[in-house]
N, CA, C and O atoms as a GROMACS GRO file, in nm:
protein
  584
    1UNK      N    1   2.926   2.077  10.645
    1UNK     CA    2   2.952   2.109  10.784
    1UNK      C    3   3.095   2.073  10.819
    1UNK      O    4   3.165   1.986  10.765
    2UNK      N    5   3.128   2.157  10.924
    2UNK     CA    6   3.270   2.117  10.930
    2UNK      C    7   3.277   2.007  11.060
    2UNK      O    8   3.197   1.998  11.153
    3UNK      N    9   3.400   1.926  11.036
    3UNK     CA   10   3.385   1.843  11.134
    3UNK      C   11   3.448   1.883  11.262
    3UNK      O   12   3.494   1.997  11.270
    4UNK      N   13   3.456   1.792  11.373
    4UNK     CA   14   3.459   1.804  11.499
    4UNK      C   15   3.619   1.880  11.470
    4UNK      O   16   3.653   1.996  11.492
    5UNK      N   17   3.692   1.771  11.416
    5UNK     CA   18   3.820   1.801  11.444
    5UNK      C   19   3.924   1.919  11.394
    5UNK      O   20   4.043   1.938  11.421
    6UNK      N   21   3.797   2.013  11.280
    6UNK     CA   22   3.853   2.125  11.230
    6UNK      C   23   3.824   2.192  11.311
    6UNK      O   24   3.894   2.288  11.343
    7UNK      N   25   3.708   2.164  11.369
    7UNK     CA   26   3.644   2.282  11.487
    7UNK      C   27   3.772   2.315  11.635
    7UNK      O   28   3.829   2.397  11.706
    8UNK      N   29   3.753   2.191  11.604
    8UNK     CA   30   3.890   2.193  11.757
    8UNK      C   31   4.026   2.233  11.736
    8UNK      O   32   4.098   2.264  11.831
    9UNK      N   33   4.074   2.235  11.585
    9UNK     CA   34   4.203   2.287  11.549
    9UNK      C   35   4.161   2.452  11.527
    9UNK      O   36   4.232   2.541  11.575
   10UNK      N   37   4.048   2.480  11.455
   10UNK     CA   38   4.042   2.610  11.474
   10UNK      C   39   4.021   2.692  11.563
   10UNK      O   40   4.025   2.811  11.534
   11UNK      N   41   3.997   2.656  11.671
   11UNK     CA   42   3.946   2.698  11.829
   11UNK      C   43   4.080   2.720  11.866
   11UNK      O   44   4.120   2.830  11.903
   12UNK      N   45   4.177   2.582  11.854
   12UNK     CA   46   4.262   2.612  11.949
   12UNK      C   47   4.379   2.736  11.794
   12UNK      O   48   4.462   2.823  11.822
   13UNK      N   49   4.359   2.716  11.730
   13UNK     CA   50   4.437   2.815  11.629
   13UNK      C   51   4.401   2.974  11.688
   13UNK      O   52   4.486   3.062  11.685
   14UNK      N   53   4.277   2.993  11.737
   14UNK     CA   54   4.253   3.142  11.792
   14UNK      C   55   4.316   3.179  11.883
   14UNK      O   56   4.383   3.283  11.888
   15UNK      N   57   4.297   3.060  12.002
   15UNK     CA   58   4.346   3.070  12.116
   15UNK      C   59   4.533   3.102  12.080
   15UNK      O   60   4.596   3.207  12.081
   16UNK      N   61   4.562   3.002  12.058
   16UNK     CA   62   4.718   3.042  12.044
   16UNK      C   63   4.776   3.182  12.002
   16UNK      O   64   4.876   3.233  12.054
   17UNK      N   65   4.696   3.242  11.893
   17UNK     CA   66   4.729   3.305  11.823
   17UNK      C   67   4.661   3.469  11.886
   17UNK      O   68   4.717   3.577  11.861
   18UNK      N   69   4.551   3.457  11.957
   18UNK     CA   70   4.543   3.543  12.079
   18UNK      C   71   4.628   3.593  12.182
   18UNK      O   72   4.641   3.708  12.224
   19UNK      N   73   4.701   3.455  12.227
   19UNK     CA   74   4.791   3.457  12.333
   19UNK      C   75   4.953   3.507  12.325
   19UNK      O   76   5.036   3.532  12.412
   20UNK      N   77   4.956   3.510  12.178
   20UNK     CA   78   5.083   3.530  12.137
   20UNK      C   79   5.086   3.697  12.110
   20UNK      O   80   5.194   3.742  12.071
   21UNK      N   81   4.980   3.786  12.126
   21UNK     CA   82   4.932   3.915  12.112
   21UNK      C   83   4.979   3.955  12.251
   21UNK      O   84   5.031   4.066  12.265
   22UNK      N   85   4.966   3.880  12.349
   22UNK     CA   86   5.037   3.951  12.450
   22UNK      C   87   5.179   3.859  12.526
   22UNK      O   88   5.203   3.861  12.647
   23UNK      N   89   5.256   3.784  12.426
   23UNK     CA   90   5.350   3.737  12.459
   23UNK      C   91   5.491   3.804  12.427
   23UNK      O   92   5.568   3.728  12.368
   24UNK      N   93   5.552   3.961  12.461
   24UNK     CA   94   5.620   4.037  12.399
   24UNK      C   95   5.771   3.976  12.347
   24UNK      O   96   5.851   3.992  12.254
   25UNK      N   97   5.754   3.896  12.468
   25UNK     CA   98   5.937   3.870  12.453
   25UNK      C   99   6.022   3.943  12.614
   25UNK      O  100   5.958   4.013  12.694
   26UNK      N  101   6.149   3.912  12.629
   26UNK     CA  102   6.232   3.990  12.706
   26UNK      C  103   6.286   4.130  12.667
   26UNK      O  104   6.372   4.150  12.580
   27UNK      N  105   6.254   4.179  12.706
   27UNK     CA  106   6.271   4.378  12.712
   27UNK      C  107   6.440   4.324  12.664
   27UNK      O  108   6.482   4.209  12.670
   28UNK      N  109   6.508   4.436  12.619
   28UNK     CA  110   6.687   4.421  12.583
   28UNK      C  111   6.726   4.540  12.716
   28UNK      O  112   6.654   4.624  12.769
   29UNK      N  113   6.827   4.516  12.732
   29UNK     CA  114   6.904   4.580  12.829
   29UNK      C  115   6.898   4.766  12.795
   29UNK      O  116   6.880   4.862  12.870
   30UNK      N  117   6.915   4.758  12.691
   30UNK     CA  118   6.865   4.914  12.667
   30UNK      C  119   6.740   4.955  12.696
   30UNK      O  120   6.738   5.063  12.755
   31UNK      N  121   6.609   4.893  12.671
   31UNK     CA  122   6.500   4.939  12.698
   31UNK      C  123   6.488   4.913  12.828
   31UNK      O  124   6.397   4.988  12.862
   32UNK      N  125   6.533   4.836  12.951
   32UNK     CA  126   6.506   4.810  13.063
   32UNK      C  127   6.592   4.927  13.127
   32UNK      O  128   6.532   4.974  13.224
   33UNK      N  129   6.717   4.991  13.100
   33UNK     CA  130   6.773   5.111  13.151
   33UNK      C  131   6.651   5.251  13.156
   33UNK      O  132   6.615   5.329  13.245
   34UNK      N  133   6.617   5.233  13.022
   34UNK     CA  134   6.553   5.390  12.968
   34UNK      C  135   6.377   5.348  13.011
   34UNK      O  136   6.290   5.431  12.984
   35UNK      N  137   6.339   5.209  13.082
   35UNK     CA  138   6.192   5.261  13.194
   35UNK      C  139   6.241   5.281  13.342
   35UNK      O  140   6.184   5.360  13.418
   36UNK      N  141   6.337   5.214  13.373
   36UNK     CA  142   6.325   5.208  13.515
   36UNK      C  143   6.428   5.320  13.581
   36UNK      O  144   6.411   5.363  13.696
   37UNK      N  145   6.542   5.362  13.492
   37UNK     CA  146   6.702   5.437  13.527
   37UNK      C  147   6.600   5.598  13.547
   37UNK      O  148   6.554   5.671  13.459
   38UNK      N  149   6.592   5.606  13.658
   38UNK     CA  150   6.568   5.775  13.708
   38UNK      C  151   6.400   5.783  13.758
   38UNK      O  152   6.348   5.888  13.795
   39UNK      N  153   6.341   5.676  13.751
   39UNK     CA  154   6.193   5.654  13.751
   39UNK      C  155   6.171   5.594  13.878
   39UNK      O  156   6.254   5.516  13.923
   40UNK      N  157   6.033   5.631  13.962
   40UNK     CA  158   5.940   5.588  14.073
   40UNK      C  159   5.852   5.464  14.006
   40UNK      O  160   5.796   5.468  13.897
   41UNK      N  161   5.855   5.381  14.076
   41UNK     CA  162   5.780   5.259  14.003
   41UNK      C  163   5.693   5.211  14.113
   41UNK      O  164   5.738   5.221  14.227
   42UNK      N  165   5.566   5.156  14.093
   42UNK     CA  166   5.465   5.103  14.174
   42UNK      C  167   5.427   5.001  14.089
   42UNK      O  168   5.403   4.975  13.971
   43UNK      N  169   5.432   4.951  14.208
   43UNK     CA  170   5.361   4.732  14.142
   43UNK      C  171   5.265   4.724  14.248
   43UNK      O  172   5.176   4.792  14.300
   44UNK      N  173   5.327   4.599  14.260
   44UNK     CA  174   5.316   4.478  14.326
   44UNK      C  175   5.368   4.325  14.350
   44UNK      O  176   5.371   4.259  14.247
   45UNK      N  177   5.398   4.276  14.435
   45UNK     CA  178   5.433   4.147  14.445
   45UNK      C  179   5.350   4.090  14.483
   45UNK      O  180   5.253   4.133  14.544
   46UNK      N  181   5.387   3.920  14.439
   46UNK     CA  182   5.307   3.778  14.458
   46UNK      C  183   5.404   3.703  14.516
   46UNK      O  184   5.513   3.725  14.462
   47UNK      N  185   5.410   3.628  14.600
   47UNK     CA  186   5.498   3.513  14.639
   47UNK      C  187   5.418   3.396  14.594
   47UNK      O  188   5.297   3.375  14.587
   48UNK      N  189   5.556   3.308  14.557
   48UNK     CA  190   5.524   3.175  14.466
   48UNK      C  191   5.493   3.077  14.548
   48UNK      O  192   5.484   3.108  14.667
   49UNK      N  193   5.470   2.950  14.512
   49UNK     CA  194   5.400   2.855  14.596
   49UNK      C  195   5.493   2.751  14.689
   49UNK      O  196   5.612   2.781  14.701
   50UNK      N  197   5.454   2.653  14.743
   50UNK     CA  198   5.605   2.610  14.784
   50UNK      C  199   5.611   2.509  14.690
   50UNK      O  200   5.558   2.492  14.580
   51UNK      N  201   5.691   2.444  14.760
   51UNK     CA  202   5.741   2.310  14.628
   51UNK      C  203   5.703   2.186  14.770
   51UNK      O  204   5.695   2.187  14.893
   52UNK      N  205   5.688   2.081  14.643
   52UNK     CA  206   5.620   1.976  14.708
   52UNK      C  207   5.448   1.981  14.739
   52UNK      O  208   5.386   1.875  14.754
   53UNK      N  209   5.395   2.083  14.745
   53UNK     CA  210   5.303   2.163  14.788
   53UNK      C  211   5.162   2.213  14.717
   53UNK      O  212   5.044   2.201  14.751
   54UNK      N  213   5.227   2.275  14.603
   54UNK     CA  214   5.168   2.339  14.467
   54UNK      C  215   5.226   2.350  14.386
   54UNK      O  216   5.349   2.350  14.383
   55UNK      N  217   5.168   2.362  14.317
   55UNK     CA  218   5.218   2.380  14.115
   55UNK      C  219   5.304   2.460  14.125
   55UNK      O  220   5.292   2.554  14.204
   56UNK      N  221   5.440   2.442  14.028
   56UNK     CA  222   5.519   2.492  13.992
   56UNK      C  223   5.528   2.655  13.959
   56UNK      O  224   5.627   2.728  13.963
   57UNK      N  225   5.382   2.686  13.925
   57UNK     CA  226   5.358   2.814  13.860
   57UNK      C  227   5.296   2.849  13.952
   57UNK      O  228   5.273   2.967  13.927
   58UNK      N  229   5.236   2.818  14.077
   58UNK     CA  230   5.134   2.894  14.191
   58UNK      C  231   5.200   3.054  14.201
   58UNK      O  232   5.319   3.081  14.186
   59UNK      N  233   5.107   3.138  14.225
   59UNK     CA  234   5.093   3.265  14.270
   59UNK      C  235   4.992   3.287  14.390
   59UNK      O  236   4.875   3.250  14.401
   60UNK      N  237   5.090   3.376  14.496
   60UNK     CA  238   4.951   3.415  14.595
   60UNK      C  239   4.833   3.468  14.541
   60UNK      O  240   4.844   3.480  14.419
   61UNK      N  241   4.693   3.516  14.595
   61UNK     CA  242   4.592   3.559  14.518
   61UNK      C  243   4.612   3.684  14.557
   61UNK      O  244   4.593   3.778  14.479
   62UNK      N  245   4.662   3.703  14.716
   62UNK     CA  246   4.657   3.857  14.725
   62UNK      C  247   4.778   3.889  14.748
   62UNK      O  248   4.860   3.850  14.831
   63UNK      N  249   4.781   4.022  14.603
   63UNK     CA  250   4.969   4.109  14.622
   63UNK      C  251   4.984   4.211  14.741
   63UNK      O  252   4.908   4.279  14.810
   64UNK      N  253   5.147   4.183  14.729
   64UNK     CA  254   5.170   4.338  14.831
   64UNK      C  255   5.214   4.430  14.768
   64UNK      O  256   5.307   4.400  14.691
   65UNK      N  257   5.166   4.584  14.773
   65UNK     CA  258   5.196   4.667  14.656
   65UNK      C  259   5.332   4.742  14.770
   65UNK      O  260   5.348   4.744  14.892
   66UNK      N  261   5.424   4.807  14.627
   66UNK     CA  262   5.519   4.877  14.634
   66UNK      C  263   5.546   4.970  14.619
   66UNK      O  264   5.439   5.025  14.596
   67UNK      N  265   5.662   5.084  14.612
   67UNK     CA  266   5.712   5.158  14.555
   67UNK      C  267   5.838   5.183  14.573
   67UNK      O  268   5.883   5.216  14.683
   68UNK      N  269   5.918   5.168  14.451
   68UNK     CA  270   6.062   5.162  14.449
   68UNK      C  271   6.111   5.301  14.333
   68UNK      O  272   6.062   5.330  14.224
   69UNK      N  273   6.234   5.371  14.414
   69UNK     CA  274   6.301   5.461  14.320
   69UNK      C  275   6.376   5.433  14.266
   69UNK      O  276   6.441   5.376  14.354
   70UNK      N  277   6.443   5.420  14.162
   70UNK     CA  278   6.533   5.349  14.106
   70UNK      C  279   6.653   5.490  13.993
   70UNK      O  280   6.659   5.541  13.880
   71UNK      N  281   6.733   5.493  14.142
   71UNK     CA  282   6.842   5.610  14.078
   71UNK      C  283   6.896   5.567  13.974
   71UNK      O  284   6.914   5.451  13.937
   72UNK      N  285   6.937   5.717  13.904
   72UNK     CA  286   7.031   5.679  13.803
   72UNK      C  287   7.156   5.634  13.834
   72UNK      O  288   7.215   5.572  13.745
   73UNK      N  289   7.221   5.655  13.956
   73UNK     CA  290   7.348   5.625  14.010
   73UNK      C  291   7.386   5.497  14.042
   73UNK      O  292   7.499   5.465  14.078
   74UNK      N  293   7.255   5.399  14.025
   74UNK     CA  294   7.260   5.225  14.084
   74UNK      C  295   7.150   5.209  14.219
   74UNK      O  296   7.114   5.092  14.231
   75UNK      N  297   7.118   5.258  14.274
   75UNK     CA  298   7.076   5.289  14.417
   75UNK      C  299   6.945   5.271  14.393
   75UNK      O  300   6.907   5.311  14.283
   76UNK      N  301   6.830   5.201  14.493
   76UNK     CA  302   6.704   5.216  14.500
   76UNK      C  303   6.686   5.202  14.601
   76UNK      O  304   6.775   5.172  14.680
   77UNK      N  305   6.519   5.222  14.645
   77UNK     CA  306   6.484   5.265  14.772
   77UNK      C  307   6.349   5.186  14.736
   77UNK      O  308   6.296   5.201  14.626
   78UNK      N  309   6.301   5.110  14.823
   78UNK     CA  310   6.235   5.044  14.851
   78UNK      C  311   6.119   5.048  14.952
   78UNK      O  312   6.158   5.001  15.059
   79UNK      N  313   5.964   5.094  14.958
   79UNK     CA  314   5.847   5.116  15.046
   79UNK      C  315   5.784   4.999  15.012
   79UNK      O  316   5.749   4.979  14.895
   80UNK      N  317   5.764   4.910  15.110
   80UNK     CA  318   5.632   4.830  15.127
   80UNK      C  319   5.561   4.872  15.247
   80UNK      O  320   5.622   4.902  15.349
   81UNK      N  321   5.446   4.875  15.239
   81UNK     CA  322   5.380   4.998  15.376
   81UNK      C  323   5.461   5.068  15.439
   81UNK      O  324   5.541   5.137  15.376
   82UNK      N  325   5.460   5.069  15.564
   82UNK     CA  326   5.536   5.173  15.646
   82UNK      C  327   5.713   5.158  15.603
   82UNK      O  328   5.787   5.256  15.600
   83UNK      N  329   5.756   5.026  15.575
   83UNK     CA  330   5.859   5.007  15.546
   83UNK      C  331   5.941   5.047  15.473
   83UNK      O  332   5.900   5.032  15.357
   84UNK      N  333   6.078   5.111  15.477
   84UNK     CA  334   6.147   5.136  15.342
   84UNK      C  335   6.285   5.043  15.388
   84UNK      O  336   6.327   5.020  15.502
   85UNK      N  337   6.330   5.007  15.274
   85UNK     CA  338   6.478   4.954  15.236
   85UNK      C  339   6.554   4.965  15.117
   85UNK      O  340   6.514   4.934  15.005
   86UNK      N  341   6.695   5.022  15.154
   86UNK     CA  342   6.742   5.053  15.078
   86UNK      C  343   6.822   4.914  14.992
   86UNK      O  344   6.827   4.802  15.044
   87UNK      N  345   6.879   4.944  14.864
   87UNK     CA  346   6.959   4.871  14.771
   87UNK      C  347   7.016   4.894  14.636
   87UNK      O  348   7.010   5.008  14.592
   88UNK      N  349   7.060   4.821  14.581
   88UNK     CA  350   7.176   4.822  14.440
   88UNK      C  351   7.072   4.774  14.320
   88UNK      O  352   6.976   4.700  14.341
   89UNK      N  353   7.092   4.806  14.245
   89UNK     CA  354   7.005   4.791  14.085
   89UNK      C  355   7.152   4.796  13.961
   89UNK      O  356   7.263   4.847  13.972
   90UNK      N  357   7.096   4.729  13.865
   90UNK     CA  358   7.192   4.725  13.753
   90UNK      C  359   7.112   4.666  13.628
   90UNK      O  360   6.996   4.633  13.653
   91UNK      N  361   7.140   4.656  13.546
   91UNK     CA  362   7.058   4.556  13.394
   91UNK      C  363   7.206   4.537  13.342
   91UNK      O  364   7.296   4.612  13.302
   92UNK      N  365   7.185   4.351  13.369
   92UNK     CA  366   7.284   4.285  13.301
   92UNK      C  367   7.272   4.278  13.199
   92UNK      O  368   7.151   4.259  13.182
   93UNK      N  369   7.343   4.280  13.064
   93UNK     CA  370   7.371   4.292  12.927
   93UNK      C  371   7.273   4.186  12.813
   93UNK      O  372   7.267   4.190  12.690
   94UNK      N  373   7.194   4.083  12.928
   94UNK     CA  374   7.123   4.042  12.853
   94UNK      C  375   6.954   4.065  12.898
   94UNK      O  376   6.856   3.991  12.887
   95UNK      N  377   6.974   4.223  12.959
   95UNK     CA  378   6.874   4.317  12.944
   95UNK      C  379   6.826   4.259  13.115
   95UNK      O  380   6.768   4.345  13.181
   96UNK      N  381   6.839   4.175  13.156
   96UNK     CA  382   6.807   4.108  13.313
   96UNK      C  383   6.807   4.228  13.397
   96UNK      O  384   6.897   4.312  13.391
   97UNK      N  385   6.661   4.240  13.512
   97UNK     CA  386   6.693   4.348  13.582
   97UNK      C  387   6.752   4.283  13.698
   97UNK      O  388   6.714   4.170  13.730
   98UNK      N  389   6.884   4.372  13.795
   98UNK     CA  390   6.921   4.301  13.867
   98UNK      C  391   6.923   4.391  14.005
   98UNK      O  392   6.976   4.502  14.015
   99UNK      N  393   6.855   4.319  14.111
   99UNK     CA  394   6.825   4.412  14.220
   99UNK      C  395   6.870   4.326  14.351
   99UNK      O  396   6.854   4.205  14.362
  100UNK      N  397   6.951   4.442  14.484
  100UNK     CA  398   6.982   4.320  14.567
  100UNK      C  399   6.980   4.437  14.696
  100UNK      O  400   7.052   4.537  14.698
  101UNK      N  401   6.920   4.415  14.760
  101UNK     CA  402   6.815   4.470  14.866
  101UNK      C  403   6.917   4.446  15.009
  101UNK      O  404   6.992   4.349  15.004
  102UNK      N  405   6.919   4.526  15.122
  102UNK     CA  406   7.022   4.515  15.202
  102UNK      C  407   6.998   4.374  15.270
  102UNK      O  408   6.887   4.329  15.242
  103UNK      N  409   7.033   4.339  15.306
  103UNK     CA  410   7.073   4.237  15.366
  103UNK      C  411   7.027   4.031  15.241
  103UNK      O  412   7.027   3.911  15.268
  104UNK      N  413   7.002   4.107  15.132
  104UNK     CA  414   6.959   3.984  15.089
  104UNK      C  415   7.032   3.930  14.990
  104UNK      O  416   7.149   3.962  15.008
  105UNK      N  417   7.014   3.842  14.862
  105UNK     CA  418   7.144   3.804  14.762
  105UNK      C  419   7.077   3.883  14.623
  105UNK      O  420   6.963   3.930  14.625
  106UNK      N  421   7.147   3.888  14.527
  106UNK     CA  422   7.106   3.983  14.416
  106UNK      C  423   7.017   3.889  14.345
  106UNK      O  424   7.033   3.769  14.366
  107UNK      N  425   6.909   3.933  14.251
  107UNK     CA  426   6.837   3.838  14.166
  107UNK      C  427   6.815   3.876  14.054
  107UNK      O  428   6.744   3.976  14.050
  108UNK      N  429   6.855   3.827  13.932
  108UNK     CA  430   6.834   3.886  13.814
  108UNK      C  431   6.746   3.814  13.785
  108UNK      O  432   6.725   3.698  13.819
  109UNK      N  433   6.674   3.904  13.700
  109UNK     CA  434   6.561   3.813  13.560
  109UNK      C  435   6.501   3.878  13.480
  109UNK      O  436   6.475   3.987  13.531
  110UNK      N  437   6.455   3.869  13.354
  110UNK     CA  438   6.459   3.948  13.233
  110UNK      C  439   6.323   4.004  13.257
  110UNK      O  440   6.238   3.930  13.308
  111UNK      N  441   6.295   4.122  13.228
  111UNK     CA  442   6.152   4.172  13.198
  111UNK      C  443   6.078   4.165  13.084
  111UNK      O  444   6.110   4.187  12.967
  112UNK      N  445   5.972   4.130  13.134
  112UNK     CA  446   5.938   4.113  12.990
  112UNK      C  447   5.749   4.190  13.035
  112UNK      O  448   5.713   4.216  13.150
  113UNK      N  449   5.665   4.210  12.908
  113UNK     CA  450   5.598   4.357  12.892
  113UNK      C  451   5.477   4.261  12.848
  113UNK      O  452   5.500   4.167  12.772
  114UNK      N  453   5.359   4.284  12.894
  114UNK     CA  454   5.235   4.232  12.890
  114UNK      C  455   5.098   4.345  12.902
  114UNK      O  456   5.055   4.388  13.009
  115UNK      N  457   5.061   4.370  12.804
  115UNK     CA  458   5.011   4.542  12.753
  115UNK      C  459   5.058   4.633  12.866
  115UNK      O  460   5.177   4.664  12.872
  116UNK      N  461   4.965   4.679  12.962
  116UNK     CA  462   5.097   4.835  13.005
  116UNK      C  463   5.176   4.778  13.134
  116UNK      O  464   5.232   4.852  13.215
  117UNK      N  465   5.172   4.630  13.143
  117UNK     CA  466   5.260   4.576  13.255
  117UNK      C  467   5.401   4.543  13.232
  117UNK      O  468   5.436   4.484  13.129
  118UNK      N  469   5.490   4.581  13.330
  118UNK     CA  470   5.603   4.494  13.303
  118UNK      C  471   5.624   4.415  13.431
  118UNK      O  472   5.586   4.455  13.541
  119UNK      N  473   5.698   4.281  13.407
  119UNK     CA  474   5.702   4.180  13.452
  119UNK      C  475   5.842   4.138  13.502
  119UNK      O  476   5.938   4.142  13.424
  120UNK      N  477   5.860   4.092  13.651
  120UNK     CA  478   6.018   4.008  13.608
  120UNK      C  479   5.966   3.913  13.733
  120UNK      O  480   5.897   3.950  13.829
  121UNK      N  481   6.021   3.769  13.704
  121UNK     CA  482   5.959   3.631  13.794
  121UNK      C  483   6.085   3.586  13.800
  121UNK      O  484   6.165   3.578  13.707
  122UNK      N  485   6.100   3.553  13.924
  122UNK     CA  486   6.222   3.483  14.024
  122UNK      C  487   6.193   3.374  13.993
  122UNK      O  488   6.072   3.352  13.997
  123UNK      N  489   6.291   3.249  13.946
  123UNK     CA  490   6.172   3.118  14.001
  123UNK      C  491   6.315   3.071  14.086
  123UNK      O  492   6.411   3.144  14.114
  124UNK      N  493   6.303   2.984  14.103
  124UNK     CA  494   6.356   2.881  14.222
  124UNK      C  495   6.463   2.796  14.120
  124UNK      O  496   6.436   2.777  14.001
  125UNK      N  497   6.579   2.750  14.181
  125UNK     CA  498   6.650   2.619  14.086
  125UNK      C  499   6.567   2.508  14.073
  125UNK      O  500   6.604   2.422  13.994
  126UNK      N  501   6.476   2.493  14.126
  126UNK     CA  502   6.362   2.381  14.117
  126UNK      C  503   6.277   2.391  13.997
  126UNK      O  504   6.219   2.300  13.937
  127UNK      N  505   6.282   2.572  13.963
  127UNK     CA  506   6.181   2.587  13.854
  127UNK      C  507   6.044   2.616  13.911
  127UNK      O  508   5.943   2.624  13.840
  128UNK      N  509   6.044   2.634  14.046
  128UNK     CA  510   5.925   2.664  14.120
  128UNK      C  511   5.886   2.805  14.141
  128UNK      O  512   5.937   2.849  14.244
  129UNK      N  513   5.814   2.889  14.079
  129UNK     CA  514   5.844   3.071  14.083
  129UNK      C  515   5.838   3.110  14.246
  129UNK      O  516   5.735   3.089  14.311
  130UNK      N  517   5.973   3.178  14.314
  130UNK     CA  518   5.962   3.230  14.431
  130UNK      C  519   5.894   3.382  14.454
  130UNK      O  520   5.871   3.432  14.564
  131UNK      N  521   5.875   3.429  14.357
  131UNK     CA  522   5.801   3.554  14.358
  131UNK      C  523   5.792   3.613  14.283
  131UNK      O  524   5.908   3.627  14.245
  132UNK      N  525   5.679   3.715  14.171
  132UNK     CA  526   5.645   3.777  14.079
  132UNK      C  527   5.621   3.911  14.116
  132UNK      O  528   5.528   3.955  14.184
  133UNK      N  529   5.743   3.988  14.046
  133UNK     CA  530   5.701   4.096  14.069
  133UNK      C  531   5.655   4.166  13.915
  133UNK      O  532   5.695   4.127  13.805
  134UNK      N  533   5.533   4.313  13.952
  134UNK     CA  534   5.467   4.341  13.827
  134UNK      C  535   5.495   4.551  13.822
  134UNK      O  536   5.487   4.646  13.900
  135UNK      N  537   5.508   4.541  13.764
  135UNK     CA  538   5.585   4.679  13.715
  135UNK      C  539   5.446   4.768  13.670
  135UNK      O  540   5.419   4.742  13.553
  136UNK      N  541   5.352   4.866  13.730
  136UNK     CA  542   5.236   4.912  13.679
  136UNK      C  543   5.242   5.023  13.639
  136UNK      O  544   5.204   5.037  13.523
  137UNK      N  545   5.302   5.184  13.734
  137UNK     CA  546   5.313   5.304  13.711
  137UNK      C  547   5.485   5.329  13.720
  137UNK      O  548   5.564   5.291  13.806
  138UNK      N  549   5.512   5.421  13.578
  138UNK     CA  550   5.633   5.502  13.614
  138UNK      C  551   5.639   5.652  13.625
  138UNK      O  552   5.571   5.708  13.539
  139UNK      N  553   5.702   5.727  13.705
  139UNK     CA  554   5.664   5.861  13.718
  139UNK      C  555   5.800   5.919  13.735
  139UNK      O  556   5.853   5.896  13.843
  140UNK      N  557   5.872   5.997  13.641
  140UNK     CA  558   6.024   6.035  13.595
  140UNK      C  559   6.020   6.091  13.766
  140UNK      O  560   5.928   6.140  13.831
  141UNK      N  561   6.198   6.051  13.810
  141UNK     CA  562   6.232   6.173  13.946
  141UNK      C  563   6.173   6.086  14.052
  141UNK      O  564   6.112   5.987  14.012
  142UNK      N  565   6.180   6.107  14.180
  142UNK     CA  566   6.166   6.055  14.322
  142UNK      C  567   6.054   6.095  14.372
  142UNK      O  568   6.049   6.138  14.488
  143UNK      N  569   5.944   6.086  14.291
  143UNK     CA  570   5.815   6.121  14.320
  143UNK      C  571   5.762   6.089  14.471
  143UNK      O  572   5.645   6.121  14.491
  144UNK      N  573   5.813   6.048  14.547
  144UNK     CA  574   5.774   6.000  14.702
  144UNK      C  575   5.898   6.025  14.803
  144UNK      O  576   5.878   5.981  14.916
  145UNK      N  577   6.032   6.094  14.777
  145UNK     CA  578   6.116   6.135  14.872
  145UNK      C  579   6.153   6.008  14.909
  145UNK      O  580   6.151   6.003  15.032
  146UNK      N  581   6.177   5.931  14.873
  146UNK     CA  582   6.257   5.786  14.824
  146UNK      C  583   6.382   5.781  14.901
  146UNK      O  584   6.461   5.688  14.886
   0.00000   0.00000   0.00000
């Protein structure tokens, strides 16, 4: 019989090795041009937790969904319900998507791909995530008059 403590190294040997099946890595600056450069994108956002407050890693439970166009020219357009706002897009060279919305400061952070999701998380200089955004549908062209 095997003992306790193989049992528990092999348990956690699955687990790890499960988790690393959907741990892709950061997208490169080329592949982050050629999903998002000319494409309608629908997510969702989470806002992060505060600090002092909750865990470092908190996420709201309920998202607000989106839809952003993201020209080839730099330019995106931004719908959260009735709302639209316009802004600037770019992918810095170490593939970082970088988006900066009118009136707010620019935020880069790398995407990274979790089976058909893509991902990019703000966190805070604290290290506290200020908001997660999740990348679900792309649809080539200004599919919504953007």
């Amino acid at each position: 019989m095997m003992s306790y403590r193989l049992k528990l190294l092999l348990a956690l040997t699955v687990c790890l090795s499960g988790s690393q099946s959907f741990a892709f890595g950061n997208l490169s600056a080329d592949e982050v041009t050629k999903i998002f450069s000319g494409n309608t994108v629908e997510g969702e956002r989470r806002e992060g937790g505060t600090p002092g407050i909750d865990a470092p890693n908190k996420l709201e439970d309920v998202p607000t969904r989106f839809v952003v166009y993201f020209d080839k020219n730099g330019t995106a357009r931004k719908k959260t319900g009735n709302k639209s706002k316009p802004g600037k897009w770019r992918v810095a060279g170490d593939g970082g998507l970088c988006i900066k919305w009118k009136g707010k400061k620019e935020k880069c952070a790398p995407v990274q791909k979790s089976g058909d999701v893509y991902m990019r998380t703000i966190t805070r200089k604290s290290g506290f995530i200020l908001f997660e955004s999740r990348y679900i549908s792309f649809t080539p062209g200004n599919k919504h008059g953007l």
